[in-house]
C-alpha positions as CSV (number, residue, x, y, z in Angstrom):
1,X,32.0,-104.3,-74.3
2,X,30.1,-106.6,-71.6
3,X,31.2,-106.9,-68.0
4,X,34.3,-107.6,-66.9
5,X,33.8,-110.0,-63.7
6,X,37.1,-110.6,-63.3
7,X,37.8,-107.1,-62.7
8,X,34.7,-107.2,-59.9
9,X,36.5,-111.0,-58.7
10,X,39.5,-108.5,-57.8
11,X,38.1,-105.8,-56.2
12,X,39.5,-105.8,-52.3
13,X,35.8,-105.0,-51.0
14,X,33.9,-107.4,-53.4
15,X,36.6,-110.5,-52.5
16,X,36.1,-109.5,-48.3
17,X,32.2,-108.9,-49.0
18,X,32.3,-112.1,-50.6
19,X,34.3,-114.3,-48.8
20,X,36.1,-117.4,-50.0
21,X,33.4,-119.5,-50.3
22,X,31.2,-117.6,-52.9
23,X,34.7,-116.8,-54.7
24,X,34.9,-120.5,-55.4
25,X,31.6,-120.5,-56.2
26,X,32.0,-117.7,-59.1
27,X,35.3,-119.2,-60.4
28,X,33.4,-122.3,-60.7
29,X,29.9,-121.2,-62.7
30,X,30.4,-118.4,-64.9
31,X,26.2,-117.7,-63.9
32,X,26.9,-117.3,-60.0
33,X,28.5,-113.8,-59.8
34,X,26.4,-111.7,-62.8
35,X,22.9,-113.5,-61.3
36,X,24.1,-112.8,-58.0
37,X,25.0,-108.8,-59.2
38,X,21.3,-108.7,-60.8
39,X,19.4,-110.3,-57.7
40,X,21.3,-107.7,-55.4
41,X,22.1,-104.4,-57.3
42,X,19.8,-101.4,-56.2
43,X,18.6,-99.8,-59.6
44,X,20.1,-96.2,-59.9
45,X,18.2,-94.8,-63.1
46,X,16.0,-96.6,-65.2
47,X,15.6,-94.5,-69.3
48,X,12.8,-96.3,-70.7
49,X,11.1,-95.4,-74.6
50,X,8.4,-96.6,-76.3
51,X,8.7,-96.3,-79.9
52,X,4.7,-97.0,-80.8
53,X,5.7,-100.2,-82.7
54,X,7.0,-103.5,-81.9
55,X,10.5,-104.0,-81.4
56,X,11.1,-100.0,-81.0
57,X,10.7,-100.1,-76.9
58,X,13.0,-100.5,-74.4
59,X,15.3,-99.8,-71.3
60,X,18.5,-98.5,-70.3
61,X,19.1,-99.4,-66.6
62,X,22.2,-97.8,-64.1
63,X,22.8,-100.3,-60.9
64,X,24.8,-99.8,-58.1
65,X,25.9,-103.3,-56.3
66,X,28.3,-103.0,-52.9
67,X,30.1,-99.6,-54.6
68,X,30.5,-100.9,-57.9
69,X,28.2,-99.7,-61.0
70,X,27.2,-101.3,-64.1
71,X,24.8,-100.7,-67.0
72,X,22.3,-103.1,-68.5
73,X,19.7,-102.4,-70.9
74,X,16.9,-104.7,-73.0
75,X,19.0,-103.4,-76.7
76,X,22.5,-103.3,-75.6
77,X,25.4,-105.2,-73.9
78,X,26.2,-104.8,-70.6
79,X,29.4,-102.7,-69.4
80,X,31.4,-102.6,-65.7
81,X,32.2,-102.4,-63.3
82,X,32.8,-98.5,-63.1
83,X,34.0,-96.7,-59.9
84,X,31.1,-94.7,-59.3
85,X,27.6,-93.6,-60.0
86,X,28.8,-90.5,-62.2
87,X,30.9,-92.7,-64.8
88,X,28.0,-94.6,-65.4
89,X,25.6,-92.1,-66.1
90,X,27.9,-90.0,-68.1
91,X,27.8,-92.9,-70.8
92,X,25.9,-92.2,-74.1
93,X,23.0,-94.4,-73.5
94,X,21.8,-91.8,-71.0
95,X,21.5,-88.9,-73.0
96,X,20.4,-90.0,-76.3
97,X,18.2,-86.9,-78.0
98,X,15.2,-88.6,-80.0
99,X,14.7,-91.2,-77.6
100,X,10.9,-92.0,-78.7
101,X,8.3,-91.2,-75.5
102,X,11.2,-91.2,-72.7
103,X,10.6,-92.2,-69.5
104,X,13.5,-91.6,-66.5
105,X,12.7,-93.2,-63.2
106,X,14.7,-93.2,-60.0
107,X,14.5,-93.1,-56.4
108,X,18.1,-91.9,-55.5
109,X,18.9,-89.4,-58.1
110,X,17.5,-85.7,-56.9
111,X,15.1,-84.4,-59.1
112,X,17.5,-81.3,-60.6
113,X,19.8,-84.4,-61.5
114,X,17.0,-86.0,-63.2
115,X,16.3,-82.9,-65.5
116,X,19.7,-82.6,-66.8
117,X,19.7,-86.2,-68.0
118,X,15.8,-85.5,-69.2
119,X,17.4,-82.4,-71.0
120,X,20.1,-84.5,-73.2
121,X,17.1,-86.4,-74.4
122,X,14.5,-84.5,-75.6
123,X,15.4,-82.3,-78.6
124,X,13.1,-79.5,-79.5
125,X,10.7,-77.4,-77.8
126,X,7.5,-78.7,-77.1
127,X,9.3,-82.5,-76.6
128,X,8.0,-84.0,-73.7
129,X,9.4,-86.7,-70.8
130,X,8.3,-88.2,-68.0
131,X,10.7,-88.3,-64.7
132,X,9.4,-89.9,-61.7
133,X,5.8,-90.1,-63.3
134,X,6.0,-86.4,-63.7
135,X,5.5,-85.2,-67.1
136,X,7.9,-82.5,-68.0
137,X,7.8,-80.4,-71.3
138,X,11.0,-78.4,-73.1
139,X,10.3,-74.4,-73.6
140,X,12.9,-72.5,-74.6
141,X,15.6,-74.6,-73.6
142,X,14.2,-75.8,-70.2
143,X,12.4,-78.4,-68.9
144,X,9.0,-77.9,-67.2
145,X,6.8,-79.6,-65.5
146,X,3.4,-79.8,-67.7
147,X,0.3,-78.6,-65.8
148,X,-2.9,-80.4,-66.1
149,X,-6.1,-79.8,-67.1
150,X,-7.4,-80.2,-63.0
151,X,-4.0,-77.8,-62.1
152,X,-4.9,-75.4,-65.3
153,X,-8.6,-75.0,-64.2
154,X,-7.2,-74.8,-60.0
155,X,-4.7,-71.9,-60.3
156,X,-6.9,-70.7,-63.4
């Protein structure tokens, strides 16, 4: 689908954020707005896999940039702008079951939030993820947090 800059070139808040001078700019190189997006955008969620073999790891990525969200990832176009931080994270990248050794990161979505994206993508019990560098494990249905061998032998 890729991103429609033109639709961000007409948004009221981008074009007074913007200003004239870096709307001539992006009319004039086709590089200046999306490198512009990538150097400012705040990272919303970041899906990450490892598929144990070359080729079969990657990213999925949810940015916010001055209200407007996008998706990028290292497998797939990108796609946006969408109006908010829900429409991007309803889309099918983020909740792919069998995504291989998944790995969710982010430092603005709350942890319950987290979990019910981690849910869509593990499968069966006994699946694990890891959310914030938390590894989390599914029994019966749910996602919980794995305990440790130090935590095991602690509250033992």
């Amino acid at each position: 689908m890729g991103i429609d800059y033109e639709a961000v070139l007409k948004n009221k808040k981008i074009r007074a954020t913007l200003g004239p001078e870096k709307i001539a700019e992006a009319m004039e190189d086709e590089d200046f707005l999306p490198n512009l997006i990538s150097e400012e955008s705040n990272t919303v969620l970041t899906l990450g896999w490892d598929g144990d073999f070359p080729g079969l790891s990657g990213a999925n990525y949810a940015t916010e940039w001055n209200g407007l969200y996008f998706f990028g990832s290292s497998d797939h176009d990108g796609e946006g702008p969408f109006d908010s931080e829900q429409e991007v994270l309803d889309l099918d990248y983020f909740h792919s079951q069998g995504t291989p050794n998944p790995e969710l990161s982010s430092d603005v979505l709350p942890l319950e939030r987290l979990l019910e994206i981690g849910r869509d993508i593990v499968c069966d019990d006994g699946d694990q993820i890891d959310i914030n560098t938390r590894l989390f494990v599914l029994s019966r249905g749910k996602l919980v947090e794995a305990q440790n061998d130090a935590t095991e032998r602690d509250t033992g």
